[in-house]
C-alpha positions in Angstrom: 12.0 64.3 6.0 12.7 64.6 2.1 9.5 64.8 0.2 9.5 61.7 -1.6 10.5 59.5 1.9 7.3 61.6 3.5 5.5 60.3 0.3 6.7 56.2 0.9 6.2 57.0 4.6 2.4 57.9 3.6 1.6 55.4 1.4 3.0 52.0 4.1 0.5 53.4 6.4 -2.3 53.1 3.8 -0.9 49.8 3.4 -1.0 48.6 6.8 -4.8 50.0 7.2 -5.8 47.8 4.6 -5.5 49.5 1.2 -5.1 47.3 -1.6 -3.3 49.9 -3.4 -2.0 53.8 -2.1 -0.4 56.5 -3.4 0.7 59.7 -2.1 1.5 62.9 -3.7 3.7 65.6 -2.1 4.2 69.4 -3.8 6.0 72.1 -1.8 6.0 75.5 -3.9 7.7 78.6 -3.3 5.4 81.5 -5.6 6.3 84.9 -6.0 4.6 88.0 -8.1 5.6 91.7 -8.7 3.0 93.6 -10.8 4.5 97.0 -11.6 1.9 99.4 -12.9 1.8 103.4 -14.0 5.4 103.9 -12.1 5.0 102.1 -8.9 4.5 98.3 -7.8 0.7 97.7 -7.8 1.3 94.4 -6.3 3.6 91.8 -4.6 2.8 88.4 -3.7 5.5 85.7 -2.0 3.9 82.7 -0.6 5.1 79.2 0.5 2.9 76.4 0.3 3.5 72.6 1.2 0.7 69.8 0.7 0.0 65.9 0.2 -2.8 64.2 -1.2 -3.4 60.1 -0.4 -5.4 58.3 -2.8 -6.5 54.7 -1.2 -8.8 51.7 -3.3 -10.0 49.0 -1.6 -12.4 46.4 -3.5 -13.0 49.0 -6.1 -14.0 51.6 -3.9 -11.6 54.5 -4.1 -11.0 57.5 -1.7 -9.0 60.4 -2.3 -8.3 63.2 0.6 -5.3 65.9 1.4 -4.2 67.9 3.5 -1.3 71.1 4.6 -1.0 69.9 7.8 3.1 68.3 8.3 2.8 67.6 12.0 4.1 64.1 12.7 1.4 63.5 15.5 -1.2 64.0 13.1 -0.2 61.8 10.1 -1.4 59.2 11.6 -5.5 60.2 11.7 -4.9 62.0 8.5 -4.1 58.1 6.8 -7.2 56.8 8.7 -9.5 59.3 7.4 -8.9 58.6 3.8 -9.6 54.7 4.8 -12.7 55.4 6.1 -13.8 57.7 3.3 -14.2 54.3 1.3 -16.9 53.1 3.0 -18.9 56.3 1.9 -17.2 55.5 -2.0 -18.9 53.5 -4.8 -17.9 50.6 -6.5 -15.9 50.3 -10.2 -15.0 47.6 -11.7 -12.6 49.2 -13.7 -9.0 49.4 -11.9 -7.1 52.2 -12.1 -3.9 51.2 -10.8 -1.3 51.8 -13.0 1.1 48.1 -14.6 4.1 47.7 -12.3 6.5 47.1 -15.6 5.1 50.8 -16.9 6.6 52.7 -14.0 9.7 54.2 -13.8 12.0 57.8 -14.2 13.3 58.5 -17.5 16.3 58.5 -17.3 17.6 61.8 -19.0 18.2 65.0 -17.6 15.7 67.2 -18.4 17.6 70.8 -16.9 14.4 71.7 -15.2 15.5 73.7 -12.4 17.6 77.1 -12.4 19.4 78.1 -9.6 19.7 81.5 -11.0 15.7 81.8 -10.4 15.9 80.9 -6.7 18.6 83.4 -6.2 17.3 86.3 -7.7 15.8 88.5 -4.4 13.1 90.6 -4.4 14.3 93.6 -5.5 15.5 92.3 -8.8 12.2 90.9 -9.6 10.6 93.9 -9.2 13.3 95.7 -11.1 12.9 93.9 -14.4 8.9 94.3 -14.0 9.7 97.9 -13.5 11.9 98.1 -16.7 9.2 96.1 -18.3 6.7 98.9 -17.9 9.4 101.4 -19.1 9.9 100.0 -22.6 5.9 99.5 -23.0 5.5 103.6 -22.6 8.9 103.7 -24.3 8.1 102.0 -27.6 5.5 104.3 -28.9 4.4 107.8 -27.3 0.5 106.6 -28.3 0.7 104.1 -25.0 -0.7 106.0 -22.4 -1.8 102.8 -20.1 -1.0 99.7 -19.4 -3.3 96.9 -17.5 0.3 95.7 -15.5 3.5 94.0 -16.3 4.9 91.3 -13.9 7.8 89.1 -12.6 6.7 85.9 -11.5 8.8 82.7 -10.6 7.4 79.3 -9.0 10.0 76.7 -7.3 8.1 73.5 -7.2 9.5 70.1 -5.4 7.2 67.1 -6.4 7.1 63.7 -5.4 5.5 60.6 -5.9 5.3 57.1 -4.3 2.5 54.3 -4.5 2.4 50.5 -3.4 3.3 48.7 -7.0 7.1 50.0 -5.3 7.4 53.3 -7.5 9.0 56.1 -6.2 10.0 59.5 -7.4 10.5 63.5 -7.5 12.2 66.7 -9.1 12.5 70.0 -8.7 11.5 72.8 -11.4 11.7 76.2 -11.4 9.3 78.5 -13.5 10.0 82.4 -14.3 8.1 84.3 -17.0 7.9 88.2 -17.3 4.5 89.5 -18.9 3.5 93.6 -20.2 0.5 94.6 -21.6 -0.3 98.5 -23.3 -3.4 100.1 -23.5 -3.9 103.4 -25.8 -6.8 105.4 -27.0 -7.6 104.4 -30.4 -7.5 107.2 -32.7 -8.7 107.9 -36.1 -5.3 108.4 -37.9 -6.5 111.4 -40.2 -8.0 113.5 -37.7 -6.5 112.0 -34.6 -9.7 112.0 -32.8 -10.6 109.0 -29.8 -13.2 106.7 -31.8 -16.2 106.9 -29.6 -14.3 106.1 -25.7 -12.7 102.8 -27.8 -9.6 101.8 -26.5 -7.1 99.0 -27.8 -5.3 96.8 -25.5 -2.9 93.5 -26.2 0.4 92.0 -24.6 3.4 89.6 -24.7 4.6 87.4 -22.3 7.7 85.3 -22.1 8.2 82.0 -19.9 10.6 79.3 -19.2 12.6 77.0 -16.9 15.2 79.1 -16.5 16.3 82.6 -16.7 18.6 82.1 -19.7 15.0 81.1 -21.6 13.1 84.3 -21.2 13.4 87.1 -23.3 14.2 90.4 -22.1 12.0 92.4 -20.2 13.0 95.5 -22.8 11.9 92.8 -25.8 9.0 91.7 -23.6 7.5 96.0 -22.9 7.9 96.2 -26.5 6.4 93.9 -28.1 3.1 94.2 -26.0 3.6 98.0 -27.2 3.9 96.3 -31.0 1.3 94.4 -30.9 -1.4 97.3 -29.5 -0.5 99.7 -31.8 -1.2 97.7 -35.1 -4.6 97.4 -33.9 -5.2 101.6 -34.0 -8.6 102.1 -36.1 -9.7 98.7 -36.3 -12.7 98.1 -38.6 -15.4 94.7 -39.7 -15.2 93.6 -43.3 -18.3 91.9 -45.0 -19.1 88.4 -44.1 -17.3 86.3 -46.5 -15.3 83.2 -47.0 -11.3 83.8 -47.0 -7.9 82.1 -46.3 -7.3 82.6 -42.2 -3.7 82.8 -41.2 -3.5 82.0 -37.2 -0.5 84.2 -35.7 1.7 82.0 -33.8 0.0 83.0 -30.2 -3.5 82.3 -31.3 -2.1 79.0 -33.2 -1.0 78.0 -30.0 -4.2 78.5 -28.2 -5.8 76.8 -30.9 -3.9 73.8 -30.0 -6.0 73.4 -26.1 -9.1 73.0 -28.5 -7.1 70.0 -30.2 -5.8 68.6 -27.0 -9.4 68.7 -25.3 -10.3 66.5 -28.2 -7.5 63.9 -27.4 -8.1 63.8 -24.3 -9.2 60.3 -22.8 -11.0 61.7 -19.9 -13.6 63.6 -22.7 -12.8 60.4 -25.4 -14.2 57.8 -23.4 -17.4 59.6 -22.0 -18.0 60.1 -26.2 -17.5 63.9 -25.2 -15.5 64.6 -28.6 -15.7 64.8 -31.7 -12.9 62.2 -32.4 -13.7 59.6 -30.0 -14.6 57.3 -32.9 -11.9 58.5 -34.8 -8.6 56.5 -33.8 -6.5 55.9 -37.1 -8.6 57.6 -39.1 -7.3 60.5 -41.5 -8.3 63.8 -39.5 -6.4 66.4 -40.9 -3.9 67.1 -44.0 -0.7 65.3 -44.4 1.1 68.7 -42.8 -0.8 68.0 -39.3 2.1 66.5 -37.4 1.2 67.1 -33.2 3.6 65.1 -30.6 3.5 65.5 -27.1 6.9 65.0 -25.4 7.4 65.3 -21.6 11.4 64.4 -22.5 12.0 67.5 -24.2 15.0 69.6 -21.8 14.3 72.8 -20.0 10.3 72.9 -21.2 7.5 74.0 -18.8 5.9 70.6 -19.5 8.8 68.7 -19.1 8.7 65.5 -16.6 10.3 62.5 -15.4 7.4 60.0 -14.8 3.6 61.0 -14.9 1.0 61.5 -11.7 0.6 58.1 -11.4 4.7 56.9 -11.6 4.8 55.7 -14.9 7.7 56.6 -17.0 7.1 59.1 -19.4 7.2 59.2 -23.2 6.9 60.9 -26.1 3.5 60.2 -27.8 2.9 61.3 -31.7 -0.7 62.2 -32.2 -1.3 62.9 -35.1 1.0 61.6 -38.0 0.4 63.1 -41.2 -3.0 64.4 -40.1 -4.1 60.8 -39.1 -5.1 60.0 -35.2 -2.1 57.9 -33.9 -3.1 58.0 -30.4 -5.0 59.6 -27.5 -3.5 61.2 -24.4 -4.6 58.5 -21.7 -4.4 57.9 -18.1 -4.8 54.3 -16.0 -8.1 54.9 -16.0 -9.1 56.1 -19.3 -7.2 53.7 -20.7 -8.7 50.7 -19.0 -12.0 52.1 -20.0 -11.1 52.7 -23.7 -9.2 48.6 -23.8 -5.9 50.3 -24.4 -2.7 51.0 -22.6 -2.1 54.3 -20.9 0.5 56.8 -22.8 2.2 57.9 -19.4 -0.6 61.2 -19.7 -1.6 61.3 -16.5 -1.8 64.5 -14.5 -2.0 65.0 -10.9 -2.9 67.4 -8.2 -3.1 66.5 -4.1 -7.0 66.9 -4.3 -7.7 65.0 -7.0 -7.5 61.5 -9.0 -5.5 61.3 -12.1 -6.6 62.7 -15.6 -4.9 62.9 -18.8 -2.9 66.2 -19.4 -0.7 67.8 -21.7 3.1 68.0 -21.1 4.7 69.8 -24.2 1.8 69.0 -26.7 3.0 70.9 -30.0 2.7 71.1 -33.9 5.4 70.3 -35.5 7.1 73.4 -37.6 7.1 73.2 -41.4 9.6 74.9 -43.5 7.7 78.4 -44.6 8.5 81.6 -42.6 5.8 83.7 -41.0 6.0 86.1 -43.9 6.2 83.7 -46.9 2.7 82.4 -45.5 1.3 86.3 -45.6 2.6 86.4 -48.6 0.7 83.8 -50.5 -2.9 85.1 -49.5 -4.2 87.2 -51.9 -7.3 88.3 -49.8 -7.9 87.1 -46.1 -7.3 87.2 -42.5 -4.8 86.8 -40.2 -6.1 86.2 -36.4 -4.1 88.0 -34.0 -6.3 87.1 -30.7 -9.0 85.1 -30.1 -11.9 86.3 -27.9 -14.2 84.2 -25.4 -14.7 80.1 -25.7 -16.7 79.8 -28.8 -15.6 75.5 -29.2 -18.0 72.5 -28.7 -15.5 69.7 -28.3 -18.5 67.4 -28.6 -19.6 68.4 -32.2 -16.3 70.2 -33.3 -18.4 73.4 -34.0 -16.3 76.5 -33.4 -17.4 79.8 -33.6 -15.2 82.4 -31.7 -14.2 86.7 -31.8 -11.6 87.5 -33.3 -9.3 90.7 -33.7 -7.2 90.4 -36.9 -5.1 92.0 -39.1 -6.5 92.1 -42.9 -4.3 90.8 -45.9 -4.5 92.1 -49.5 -2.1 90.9 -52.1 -0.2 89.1 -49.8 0.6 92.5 -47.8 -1.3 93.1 -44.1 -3.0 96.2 -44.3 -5.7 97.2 -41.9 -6.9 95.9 -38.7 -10.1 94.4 -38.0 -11.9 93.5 -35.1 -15.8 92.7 -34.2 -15.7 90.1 -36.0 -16.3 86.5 -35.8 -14.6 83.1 -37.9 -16.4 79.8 -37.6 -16.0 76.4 -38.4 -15.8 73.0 -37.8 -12.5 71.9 -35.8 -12.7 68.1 -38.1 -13.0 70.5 -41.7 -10.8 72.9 -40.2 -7.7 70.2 -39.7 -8.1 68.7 -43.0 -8.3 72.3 -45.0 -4.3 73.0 -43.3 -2.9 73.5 -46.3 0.5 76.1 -44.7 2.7 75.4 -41.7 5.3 77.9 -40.6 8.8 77.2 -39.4 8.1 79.7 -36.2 7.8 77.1 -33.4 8.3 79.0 -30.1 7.3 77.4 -26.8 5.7 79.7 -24.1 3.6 77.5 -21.8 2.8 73.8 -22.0 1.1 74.4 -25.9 2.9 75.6 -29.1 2.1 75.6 -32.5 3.8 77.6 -35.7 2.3 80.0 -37.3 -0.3 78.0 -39.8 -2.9 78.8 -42.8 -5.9 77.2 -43.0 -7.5 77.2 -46.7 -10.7 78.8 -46.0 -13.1 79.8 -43.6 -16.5 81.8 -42.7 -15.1 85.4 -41.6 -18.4 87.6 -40.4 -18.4 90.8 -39.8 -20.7 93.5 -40.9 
């Protein structure tokens, strides 16, 4: 039986057992890994999986329970036992069943699945990890290691059906190809190994289709790149600079800003900005969307966890809060409408997620930014959590590379920038035009005016 008629199938059982409202989530996923390390493959991993959730309510009591277990004869108890798990549930009195009129599939095609991934065997995958690997050590003769460098691809079938009369699937295919380098830092004048200290970094690439990804020779040396610059890294004094984020670390940055948004931590007044809905948050160049519509991206989807049709959602406009990312639920609790957020597994209820959440590109090149710092940082990686969504305090290791004259000189690392998330929005004062997407969160390379840099 297709997924998404297993799904219906699912969900006019609950019905008939006396749920008010059901839905059922199916997800079949074909995974595979090759991890080639130090000439030979270190590890492969191919694995099927297949699995559906049921969530039931029934006067305000809801039940959620799943299972792998496809066997027609057993369906039926597996129904029953998520209808009796709402005797053991409590009561709340706030619904969260989506509006019929808000479900739906958008309607465009969104390219999400490549054939070319699903026919790719074994053997290739492991080849382009293998000639990953071989343009890491080929790059620079001062790699000497490497932590492992992998193919991976998902194929993932999801469907959706619940009792408002919404029902839905797609198909997406993920690939991505990742290489790290490790070397022996070395002081450069008398090419000795700095006390045992070793310098390690990486680069990954990832998309919906093969077409997407960089090349695994791009991929091995890049990682290589980006491990060497760090050779003889040193602290600078504690002082307050212009920080440049790199374009990787500006896209981490941006899971601090969705956490923020997110109406699972807004209504529990878990953030910073759960008070802050129109207000002016950051400066004028603070422009985030998040766009499930957007062809061929990892987040990419027709309808949300709950069925309703999806959306693009701007965030922040001009550095003022347009809108959280909300769910059914989070919505009902926060008296406003869901934004079509909602993410979904088959073991658990609904919450707000990302799709592609991004901030939008400005106009100045990677470069031009460097270029206008006269002393300061740019943050290459960003080390351990360090970021209090509640308060907006961050405070987080870094490794960097130092700026002087608008020229990157030395490397840094040991060292610490802190701040407050709320100050550190408003002081944006550069946005690069170097949007890439590599994941579900992208941002440009960005400057932000000033901040605490501590080192020695």
């Amino acid at each position: 039986m297709p997924l998404e008629s297993f799904a219906i199938d699912i969900v006019a059982r609950a019905r008939k057992l006396g749920a008010d409202f059901a839905d059922s989530v199916v997800i079949e996923s074909t995974d595979f890994s090759s991890v080639y390390r130090m000439g030979k493959v270190e590890k492969l991993v191919e694995s099927t999986s297949r699995a559906m959730g049921l969530r039931v309510i029934r006067g305000g009591r809801t039940a959620i329970t799943y299972t792998s277990d496809f066997a027609p004869e057993r369906i039926g108890a597996f129904v029953a036992g998520g209808i009796e798990l709402l005797a053991y549930a409590s009561v709340d009195e706030v619904s969260s069943v989506p509006e019929a009129e808000m479900l739906g599939s958008a309607a465009a095609d969104l390219g999400l699945y490549d054939p070319e991934i699903e026919a790719m065997t074994a053997e290739e995958k492991i080849a382009v990890a293998r000639k990953t690997e071989e343009a890491v050590f080929a790059a620079d003769k001062r790699v000497n290691n490497t932590e492992g460098n992998e193919f991976a691809s998902s194929l993932i079938t999801f469907a959706l059906a619940n009792s408002e009369g919404f029902a839905g699937g797609y198909r997406k295919s993920v690939a991505s190809i990742s290489a790290s380098a490790v070397l022996d830092d070395t002081q450069p004048s008398k090419g000795e190994n700095v006390r045992g200290k070793k310098q390690s970094d990486g680069w990954y690439t990832v998309g919906t289709s093969l077409k997407a990804l960089e090349t695994p020779e791009a991929v091995g040396r890049r990682a290589a790149e980006r491990t060497t610059r760090l050779i003889g890294s040193t602290k600078v004094a504690t002082k307050e600079v212009p920080v440049v984020f790199e374009q990787p670390v500006a896209s981490q940055f941006m899971g601090s800003v969705f956490q923020a948004i997110s109406g699972a931590g807004v209504w529990r007044k878990q953030s910073f900005l759960a008070e802050a809905l129109g207000q002016q948050i950051g400066s004028e160049l603070f422009k985030v969307c998040d766009d499930p519509l957007m062809p061929g991206h990892i987040g990419s989807r027709p309808f949300d966890g709950e069925g309703v049709r999806a959306r693009r959602n701007l965030v922040f406009d001009g550095g003022k809060l347009a809108s959280f990312l909300l769910d059914t639920y989070s919505s009902r609790k926060l008296k406003l409408k869901t934004t079509g957020s909602a993410s979904r597994s088959v073991a658990g209820r609904p919450s707000p997620g990302a799709t592609n959440f991004f901030l939008m590109p400005g106009t100045v090149t990677p470069e031009e930014i460097v270029a206008s710092v006269k002393n300061g940082l740019m943050v290459v990686s960003l080390m351990g959590f360090g970021v209090n969504i509640v308060n907006g305090v961050l405070s987080q290791g870094i490794q960097g590379i130092w700026i002087e004259n608008g020229k990157l000189t030395r490397p840094v690392s040991e060292m610490t920038i802190a701040g407050n998330l709320r100050d550190m929005l408003a002081s944006i004062d550069t946005v690069g035009n170097d949007l890439v997407f590599r994941g579900s969160m992208a941002a440009p390379t960005f400057r932000i005016a000033k901040m605490a840099v501590s080192g020695t």
